[in-house]
Structures are given as C-alpha cells and as structure tokens.
C-alpha positions in Angstrom: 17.2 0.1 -13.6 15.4 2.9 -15.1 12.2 5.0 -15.2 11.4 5.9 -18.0 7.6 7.8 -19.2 4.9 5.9 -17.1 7.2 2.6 -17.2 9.6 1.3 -14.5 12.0 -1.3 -15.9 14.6 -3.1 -13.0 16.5 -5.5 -15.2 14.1 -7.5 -17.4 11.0 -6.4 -15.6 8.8 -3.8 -16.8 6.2 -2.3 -14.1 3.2 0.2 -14.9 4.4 3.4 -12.9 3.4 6.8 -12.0 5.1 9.7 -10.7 3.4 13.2 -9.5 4.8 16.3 -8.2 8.8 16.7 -6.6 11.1 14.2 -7.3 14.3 13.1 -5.4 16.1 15.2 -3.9 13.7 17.8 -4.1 11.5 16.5 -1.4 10.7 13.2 0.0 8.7 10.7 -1.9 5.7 8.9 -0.4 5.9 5.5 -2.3 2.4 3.6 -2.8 1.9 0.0 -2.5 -1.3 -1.4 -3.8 -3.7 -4.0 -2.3 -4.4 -7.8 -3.5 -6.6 -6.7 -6.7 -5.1 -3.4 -6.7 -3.0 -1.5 -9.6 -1.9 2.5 -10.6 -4.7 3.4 -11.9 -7.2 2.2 -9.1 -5.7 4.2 -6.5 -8.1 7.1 -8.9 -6.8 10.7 -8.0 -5.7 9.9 -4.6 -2.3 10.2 -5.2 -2.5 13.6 -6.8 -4.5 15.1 -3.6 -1.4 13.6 -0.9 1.1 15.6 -3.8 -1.2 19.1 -3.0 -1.9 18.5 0.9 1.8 17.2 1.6 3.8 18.7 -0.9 5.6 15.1 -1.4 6.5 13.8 -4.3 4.7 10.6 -4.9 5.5 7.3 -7.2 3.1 4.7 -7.1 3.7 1.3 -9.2 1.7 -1.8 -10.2 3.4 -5.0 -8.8 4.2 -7.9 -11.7 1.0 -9.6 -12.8 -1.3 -6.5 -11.4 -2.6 -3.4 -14.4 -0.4 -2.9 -17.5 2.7 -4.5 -15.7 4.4 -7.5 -17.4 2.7 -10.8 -16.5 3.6 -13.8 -13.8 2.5 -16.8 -13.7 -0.1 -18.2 -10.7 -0.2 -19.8 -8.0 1.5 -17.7 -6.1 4.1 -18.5 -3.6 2.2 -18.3 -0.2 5.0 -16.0 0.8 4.3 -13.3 -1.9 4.3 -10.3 0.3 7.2 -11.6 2.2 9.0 -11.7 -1.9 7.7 -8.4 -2.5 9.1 -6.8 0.5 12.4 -8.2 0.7 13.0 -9.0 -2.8 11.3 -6.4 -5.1 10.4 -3.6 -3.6 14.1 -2.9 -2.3 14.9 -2.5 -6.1 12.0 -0.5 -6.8 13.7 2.3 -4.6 16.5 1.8 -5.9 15.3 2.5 -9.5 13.6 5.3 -8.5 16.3 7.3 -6.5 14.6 7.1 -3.1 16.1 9.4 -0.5 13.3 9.7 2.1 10.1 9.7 2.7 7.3 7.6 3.4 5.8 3.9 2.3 1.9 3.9 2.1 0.1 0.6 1.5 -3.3 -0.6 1.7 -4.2 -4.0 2.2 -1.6 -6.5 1.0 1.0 -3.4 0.4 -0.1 -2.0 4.2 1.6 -5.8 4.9 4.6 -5.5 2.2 5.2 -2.3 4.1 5.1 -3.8 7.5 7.7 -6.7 6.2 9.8 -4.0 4.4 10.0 -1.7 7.6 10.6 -4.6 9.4 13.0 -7.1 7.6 15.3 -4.2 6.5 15.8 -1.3 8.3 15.9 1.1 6.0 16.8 4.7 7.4 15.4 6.2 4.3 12.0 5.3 5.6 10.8 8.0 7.6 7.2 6.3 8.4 4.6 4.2 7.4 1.0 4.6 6.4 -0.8 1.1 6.8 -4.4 1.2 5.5 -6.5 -1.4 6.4 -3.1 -3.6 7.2 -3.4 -7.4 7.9 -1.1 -8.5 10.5 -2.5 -12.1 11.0 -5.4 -13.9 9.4 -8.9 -13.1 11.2 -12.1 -15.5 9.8 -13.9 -12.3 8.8 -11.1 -11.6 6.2 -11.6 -15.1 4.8 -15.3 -15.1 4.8 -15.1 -12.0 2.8 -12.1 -13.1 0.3 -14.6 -16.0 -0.3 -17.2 -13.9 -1.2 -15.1 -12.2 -3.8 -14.5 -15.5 -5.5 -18.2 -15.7 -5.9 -18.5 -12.1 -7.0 -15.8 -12.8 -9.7 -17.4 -16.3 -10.7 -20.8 -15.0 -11.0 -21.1 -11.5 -11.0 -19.3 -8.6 -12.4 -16.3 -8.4 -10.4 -14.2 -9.3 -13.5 -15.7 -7.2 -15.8 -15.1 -4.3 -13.3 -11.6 -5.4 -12.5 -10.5 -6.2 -16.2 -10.9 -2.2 -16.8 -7.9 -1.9 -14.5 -6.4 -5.3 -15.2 -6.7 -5.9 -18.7 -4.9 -9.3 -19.8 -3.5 -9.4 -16.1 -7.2 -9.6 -15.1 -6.8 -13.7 -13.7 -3.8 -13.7 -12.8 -4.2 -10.5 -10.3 -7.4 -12.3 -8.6 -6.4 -15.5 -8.9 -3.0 -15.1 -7.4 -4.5 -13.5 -4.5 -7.5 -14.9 -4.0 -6.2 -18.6 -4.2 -3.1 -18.0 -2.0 -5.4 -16.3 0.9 -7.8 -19.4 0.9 -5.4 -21.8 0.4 -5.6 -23.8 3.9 -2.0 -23.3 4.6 -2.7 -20.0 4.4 -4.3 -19.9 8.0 -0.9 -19.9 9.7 0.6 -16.4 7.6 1.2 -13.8 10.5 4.1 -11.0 10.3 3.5 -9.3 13.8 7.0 -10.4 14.6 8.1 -7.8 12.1 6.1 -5.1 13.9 8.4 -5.2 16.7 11.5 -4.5 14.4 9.8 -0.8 12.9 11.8 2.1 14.4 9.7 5.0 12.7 6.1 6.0 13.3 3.4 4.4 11.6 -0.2 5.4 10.8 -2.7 3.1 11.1 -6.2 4.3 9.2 -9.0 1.7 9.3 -12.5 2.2 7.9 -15.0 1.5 10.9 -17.0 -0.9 8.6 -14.0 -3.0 7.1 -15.1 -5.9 5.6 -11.8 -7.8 5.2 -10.3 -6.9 9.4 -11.1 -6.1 12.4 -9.7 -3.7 15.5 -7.9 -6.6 16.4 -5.4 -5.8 13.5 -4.8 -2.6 14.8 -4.8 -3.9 18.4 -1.6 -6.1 17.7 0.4 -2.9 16.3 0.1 -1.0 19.2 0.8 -4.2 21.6 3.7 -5.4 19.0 5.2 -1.9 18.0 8.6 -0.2 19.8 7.4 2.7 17.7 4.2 5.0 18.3 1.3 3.5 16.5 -1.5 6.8 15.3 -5.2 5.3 14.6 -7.7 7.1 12.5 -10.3 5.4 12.6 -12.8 6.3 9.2 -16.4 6.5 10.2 -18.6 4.9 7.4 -15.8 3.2 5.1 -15.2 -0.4 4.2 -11.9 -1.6 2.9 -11.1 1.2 0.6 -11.4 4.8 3.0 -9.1 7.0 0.6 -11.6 5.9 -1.8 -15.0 5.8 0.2 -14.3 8.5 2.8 -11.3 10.1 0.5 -11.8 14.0 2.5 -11.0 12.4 6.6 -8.6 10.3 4.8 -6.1 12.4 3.3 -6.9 15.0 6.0 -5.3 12.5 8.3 -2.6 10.9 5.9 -1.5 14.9 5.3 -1.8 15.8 8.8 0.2 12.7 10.0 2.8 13.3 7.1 3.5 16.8 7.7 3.9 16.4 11.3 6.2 14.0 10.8 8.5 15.3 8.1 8.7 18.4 10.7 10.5 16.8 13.1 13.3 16.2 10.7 13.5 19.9 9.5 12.4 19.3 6.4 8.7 21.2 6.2 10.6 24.1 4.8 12.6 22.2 1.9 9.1 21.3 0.8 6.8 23.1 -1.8 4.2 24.8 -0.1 1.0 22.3 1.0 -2.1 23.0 -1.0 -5.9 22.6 0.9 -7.9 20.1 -0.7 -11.1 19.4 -0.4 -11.0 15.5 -0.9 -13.8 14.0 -3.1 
C-alpha cells in the first residue's frame, strides 16, 4: 500500500488523494471522509484552512466510485458505510502511516466515522468531527434525498456533479441515492456504535439542514460514554464548512486544538495560523 503523488493505491485499488501540510510523525493527521456525492476536490479549500488554524497535517481521499478514483459497480450494498468503516478505511490508515489524530466526516463519512470509532477501537483516534452525521434515518432526510433524484433527472445536478465526478458521475449518485431510498433502507441505524466511542466527538450541524434534524444530535449525547460538543451553524444547510466556512473551522480548530492539548502535543505542532475563513 502506497501513496504516491495525488494517488493512494492499497493493493489493486487506486483512490484520488490529497495530502496538505505535516505528515506522520510530524504531527497528527486529521483524516477527511466525504459525504454520499462527495469527492477531494469538493471539500474546495477547506482542508487547507484546518492545516493553517490547527497546524495538523491533513489527508483527505475519494472513496472507490466517487471523483477520479477507480470505478465500482452499483447498486450498492445497503451496508456500504458499515464496508467502508470496517473494511476500507482501516487500510487507508494504514497506507498512509497514521499515528494520531483525528477522523472528520460529513454526511455519509460523519457515519463511516461513527462505525469506525465504534466497531474498532482504535487508540490512534484521538476524536471525531461528525458534520451533519446520520445516526438513524429521519423522513426529512428521505424527502430531501428524493428531491435530489429529481434535481439530477431534470435539472443540473449532474452537470454540476460531473465537474467533480467525471466518468464516476452515476455511479457516485446512483449508489447513494438508490441505496438511501431503497425501502429496506428505513431500518439502517448505527447509534449502537455511539455507545462504543471512547474519545470526544464534535458534533457541527447547520441550523437549516436539509437532510437531519436535532434529533441526530440528540441521540449522540443520550447514546455517547464520551463528551458529545455541539456547534450549532446559524444560516447553513447540509454543507456549513462550505456555506458558513468562517464559524466552522473556528469551531473545528478550536475543538481540535483543545483537544490535542490534553495529550501534550500543542507544542510538537507547527505554529497555528488565523484564518479568516471564506
């Protein structure tokens, strides 16, 4: 398993990766995992403002069938996110000579953290940042997923997504969008995970989400061992790092830094740089 230039191979897979600022052991890594329809390069400079306000190292990686990663074949297995967590993303870490440091997911990859953090118990995981996680599935969420099918059908949701996707453009919404409306789909929950997270987890939810309510955040305090921090976005959707990118990252870097302090390790870091968010 190797990285090599903006590739990450792990056997006979090839992945589209990224890698900004420090990397192992030089300080820890915050690893990004992308949502349903996400990829590298829609995360847009995101990932280069947590390397100046943390002073982390950070790898982020599109899953197979998502952005310029090789292709899969669809449906999906209802369990995707479960055969992410436990199946893939433990080699990803290991191709990338993870030490330490922290798994940050939005949507789908808040959940393939939750699983991960859960299912393995990996002391190399120093927290989590979950945005707009699904836990269970709420009607809202469905209503919404729906609506994207339309979008893509009818509208210019492909054309938009295909700038990101290229050839993997169907099989990234299709994958995703089939397997959440798929009727069997109804009965997907992983709060019994929750209750197996030992580390702190951040929890940032846009106050207008589309795709969840407060109830999601609701069952990770009542489920969690572990403290559970809110920041609640004022104004954003589904996408606050990219809607409301400033409070964001002020309180990604904020919970980061606190937390990376109680292990000692704020002084083996470069020195945080003040951003100004977008």
């Amino acid at each position: 398993m190797t990285v090599a230039g903006e590739r990450l191979v792990i056997g006979d897979l090839a992945l589209e990766a990224r890698w900004i600022g420090p990397r192992p052991p030089e300080a820890p890594t915050i690893v990004m995992l992308h949502e349903g329809l996400g990829s590298v390069g829609q995360w847009g400079d995101f990932p280069d403002q947590l390397v100046k306000a943390t002073g982390c190292g950070v790898f982020l990686y599109s899953r197979a069938g998502y952005g310029r990663s090789e292709a899969v074949t669809v449906p999906r297995s209802l369990r995707y996110m479960h055969d992410e967590a436990l199946q893939t993303l433990p080699k990803v870490l290991e191709a990338i000579g993870f030490r330490r440091g922290i798994l940050l997911g939005h949507s789908d990859g808040a959940s393939i953290a939750t699983i991960y953090a859960g299912g393995v118990q990996d002391h190399r995981v120093r927290g989590l940042v979950l945005i707009a996680p699904h836990f269970f599935v709420e009607a809202v969420g469905l209503a919404s997923i729906a609506a994207a099918r339309t979008a893509y059908e009818r509208g210019t949701l492909r054309q938009r997504l295909a700038r990101y996707h290229g050839d993997n453009v169907d099989t990234a919404f299709w994958g995703c969008n089939r397997a959440w409306l798929d009727p069997e789909f109804e009965r997907w929950d992983i709060r019994d995970f929750i209750g197996f997270i030992r580390v702190p987890m951040l929890i940032v939810q846009g106050s207008e989400d589309q795709y969840g309510t407060a109830a999601q955040i609701e069952a990770a305090q009542e489920e969690s061992y572990s403290p559970v921090d809110v920041a609640l976005i004022a104004g954003a959707r589904h996408a606050p790092h990219i809607e409301r990118a400033a409070p964001t990252l002020a309180a990604i870097a904020n919970f980061v830094t606190t937390l990376l302090m109680t292990f000692g390790e704020a002084d083996s870091r470069p020195a945080p740089q003040t951003s100004h968010g977008r």
